[in-house]
N, C-alpha and C positions, 0 to 999 in steps of 0.2 A: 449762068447761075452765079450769084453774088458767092463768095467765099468769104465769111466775116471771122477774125480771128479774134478771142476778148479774153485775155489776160490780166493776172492779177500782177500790179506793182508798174515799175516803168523801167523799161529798159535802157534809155538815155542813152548817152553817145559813149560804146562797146564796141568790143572786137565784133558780140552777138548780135547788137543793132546794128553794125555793119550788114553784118549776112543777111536780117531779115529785108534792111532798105534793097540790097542788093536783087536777092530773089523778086522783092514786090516790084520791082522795076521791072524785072524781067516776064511778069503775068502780063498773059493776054487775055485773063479771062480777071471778071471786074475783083477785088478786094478789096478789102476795109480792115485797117487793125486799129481795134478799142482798146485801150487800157485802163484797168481799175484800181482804186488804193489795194494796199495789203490786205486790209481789214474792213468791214461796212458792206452794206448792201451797195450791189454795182445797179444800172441799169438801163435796159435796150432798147431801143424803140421797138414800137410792134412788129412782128414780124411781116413778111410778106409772106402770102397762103398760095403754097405749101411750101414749108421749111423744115429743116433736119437740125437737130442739134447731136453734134458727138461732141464727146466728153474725153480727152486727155486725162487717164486713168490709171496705176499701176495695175489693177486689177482687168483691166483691158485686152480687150482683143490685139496682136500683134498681127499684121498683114506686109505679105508683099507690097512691095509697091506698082505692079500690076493688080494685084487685088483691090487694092486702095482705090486704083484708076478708075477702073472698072464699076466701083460702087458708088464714086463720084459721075459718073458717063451714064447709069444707070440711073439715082438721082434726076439729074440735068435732064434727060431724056424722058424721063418719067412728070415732066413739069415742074419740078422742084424749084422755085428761085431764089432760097438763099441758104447755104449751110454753116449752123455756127460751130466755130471751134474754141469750146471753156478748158483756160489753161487756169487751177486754181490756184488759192494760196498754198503755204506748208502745210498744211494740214489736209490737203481734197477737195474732194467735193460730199456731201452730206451723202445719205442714204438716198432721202427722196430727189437730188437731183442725180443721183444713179440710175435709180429706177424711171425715170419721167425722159432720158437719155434714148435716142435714137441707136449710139454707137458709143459703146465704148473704147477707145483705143488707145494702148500701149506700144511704145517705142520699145518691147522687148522686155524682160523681166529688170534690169536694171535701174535706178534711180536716177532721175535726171535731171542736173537744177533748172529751174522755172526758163530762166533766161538762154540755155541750152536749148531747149526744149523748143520752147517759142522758132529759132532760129530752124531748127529740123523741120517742125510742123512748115514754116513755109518752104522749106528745100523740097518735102517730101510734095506739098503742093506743087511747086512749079513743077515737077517729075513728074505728078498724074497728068497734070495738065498736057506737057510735052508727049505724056503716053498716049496720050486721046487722038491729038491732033498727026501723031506718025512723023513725031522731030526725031531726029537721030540720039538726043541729050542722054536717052537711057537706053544703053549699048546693051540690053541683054536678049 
């Protein structure tokens, strides 16, 4: 299952873009990270059928990171082949791309800037990933 990450802004050369090049080196399962301006309509190419979109939301669901695995494992198993992960601007994401949202997910009730953010979401990837396949990476 494709895991496409698509973010607003660019993270350029960072402590954060470090972590994220870092992580995506480290996937064994395929990725894509798209980045979008601040501002303006972004855009995807069509999806591949069937695909998931969650949504990085404060309003979001918080999950283990077993849980997370598992809904990812689930997905994948379920024929799923590509899931997108919309990190928005300042401001969100709108009402109806809430509602039109497969998953909502929060990193926790705290606020988290964009380029923080981005850098977890593929940490927290590489973690389901290593959860699925039975790597030692997540000691719990």
């Amino acid at each position: 299952m494709l895991l496409h990450i698509i973010a607003r802004g660019k993270i350029g050369r960072s402590p954060e873009g470090e972590l994220v090049e870092r992580y995506a080196k480290r996937m064994t399962w395929p990725v894509r990270l798209t980045e979008w301006p601040d501002t303006g309509a972004g855009k995807v190419a069509e999806p591949l059928t069937p695909h998931r979109t969650v949504l990085l939301d404060e309003r979001g669901k918080a999950m283990s990171s077993e849980d997370f695995a598992n809904l990812l494992g689930k997905w994948r198993d379920d024929g799923v082949r590509e899931t997108r992960f919309f990190l928005g601007a300042a401001d969100g994401h709108s009402d109806a791309e809430r509602a039109s949202a497969d998953l909502l997910l929060a990193f926790g009730p705290a606020t988290w800037p964009h380029m923080m953010a981005r850098a977890m979401l593929m940490e927290q990837l590489y973690r389901a990933t290593t959860i699925l396949a039975g790597h030692p990476y997540h000691r719990a």
